[in-house]
N, C-alpha and C positions, 0 to 999 in steps of 0.2 A: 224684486225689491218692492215692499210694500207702496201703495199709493202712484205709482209707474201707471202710464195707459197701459190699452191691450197691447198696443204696437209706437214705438217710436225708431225711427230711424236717425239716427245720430251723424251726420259726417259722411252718408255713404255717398261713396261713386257708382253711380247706376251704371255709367258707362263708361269706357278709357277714356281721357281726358275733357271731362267737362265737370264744371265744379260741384261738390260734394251738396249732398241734400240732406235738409235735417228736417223733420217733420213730426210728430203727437199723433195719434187714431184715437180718441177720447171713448172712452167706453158707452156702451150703448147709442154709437154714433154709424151710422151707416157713409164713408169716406172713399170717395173714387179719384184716381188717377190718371191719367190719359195722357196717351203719346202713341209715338211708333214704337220697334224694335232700334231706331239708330239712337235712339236716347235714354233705352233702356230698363223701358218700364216692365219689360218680359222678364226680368232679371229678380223685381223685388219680392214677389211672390216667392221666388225658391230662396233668397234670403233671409223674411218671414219664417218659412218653415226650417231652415235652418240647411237646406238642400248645400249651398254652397256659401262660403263667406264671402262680405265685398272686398275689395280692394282696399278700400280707405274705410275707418268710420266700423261703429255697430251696428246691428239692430237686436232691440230686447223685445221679448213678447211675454207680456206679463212679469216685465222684471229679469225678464233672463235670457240670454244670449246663445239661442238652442244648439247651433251649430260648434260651439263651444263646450259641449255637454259629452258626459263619455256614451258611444253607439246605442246601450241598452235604456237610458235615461233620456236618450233624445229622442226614441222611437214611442217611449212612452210619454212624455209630454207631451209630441204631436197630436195625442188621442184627444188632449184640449182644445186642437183647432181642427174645424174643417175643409176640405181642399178641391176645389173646382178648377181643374187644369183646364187651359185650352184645347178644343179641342173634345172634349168630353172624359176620357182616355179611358171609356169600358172596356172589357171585358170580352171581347165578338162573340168567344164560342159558347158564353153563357148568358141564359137571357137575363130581362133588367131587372126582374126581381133576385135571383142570384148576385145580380152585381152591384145592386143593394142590401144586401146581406151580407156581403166579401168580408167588408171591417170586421164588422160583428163575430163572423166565424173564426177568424182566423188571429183579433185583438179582442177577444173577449171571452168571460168564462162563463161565461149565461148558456142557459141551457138550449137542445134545439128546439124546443120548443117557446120558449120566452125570445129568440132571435125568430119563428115565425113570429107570433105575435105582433114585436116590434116592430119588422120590416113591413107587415098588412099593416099598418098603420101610417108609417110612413106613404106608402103608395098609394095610401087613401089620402092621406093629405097632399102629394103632388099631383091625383089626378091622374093613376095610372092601373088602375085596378082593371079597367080590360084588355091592355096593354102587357100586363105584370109577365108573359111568359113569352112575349117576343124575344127574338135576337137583335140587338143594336141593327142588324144589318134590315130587316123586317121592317124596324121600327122609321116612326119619321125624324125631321132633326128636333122638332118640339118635343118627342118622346123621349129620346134621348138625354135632351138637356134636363128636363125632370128626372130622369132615372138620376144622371149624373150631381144633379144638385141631393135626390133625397140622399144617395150614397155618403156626399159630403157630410150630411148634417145624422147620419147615422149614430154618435155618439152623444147627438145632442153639444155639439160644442159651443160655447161661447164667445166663439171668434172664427168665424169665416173667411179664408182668401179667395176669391172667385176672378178667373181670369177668360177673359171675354162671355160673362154669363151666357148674355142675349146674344150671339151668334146664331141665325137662323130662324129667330122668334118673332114673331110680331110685335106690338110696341104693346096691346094687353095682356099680351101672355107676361112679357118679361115684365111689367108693374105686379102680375100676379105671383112671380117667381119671386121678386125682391120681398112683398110679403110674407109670401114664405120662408123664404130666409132672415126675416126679420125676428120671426117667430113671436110674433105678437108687442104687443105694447106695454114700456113703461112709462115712468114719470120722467126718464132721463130719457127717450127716445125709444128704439126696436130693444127688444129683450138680448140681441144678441148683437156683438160690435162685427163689423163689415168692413173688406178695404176689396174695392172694386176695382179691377185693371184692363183696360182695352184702349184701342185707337180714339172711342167716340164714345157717348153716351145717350141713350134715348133720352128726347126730351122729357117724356113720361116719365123714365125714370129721376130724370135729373132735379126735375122739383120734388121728389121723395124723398132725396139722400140730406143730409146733413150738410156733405160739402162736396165742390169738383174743384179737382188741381189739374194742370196740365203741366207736366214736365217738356220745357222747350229744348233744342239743340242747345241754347245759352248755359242749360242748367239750371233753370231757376223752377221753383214753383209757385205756378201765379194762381191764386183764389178765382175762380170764375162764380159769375152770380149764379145762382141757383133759384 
């Protein structure tokens, strides 16, 4: 629906019996959430991407309610956002330039050489060019979580979900990741809109983002300063 943020959450229930959250992700706004798993915040990420419905309530991502879409249309609208599970969730037996290329090959019709191209670019912007042909398993947890973020932004999307980015990172790496994923500047904020989720947030990061919520056991989401 025209004029809709990238993401609004409507009424959902993050988690069985605590009251329903409704919240805006304004475009070109970098927007983090925080909590545990008992409140539920592991939950909105697959939401977002349409993985499963909540209980109560919508949510739309660009106006539309993916998980509501028939299997072949929701597979391709996903290719508008990018996706950073916890966790990383590479690929082991292939290295990180492979599992930087994965989307590309296998959601795109670009040739193989325009998917090398693309992905020696990407790896040059996260930082991984002498890295490019380890195994996750080789690699360190900083290696990884760049692999795993250039993976995400492989299509260039303009809406990223990232679920515990900076696990494992120091507090400049992860300021230079969320630049990354910002992908540069506009007038309205990062080129590209962000909804961040994990327990905590680095303080580094925290004064970059646009806004921090904390989802309580109460249910509520409370503004924190920034």
């Amino acid at each position: 629906m025209a004029g809709e943020p990238p993401i609004l959450f409507d009424a959902v229930e993050a988690a069985a019996g605590l009251p329903p959250l409704t919240l805006a992700v304004p475009p070109h706004h970098s927007v983090a959430i925080l909590g545990d798993e008992s409140v539920g915040v592991g939950r909105l990420g697959g939401y977002v991407l349409g993985l499963e419905l909540p209980r109560t309530g919508r949510v739309r991502v660009f106006g539309t309610a993916i998980a509501e879409l028939p299997p072949r249309d929701r597979l391709a609208f996903r290719r508008r956002l990018g996706y950073l599970p916890a966790g990383d969730g590479l690929v082991h037996n292939l290295s990180l330039r492979d599992n930087v290329a994965l989307p590309l090959r296998f959601g795109s019709t670009a040739s193989a050489a325009d998917i090398d191209g693309r992905v020696n670019v990407m790896l040059a912007h996260a930082g991984l060019d002498r890295a490019a042909d380890l195994r996750p398993a080789q690699a360190t947890d900083e290696q990884r979580r760049r692999a795993a973020l250039a993976r995400a932004m492989a299509f260039d999307p303009a809406l990223l979900v990232l679920e515990h980015p900076f696990d494992g990172v120091a507090s400049r790496t992860a300021a230079e990741l969320l630049e990354l994923a910002r992908g540069g500047e506009v007038e309205a904020g990062g080129r590209r809109t962000i909804l961040l989720m994990g327990p905590e947030l680095p303080d580094r990061i925290a004064r970059r983002v646009e806004a921090v919520y904390r989802l309580t056991r109460e249910g509520l989401m409370t503004p924190e300063r920034v």
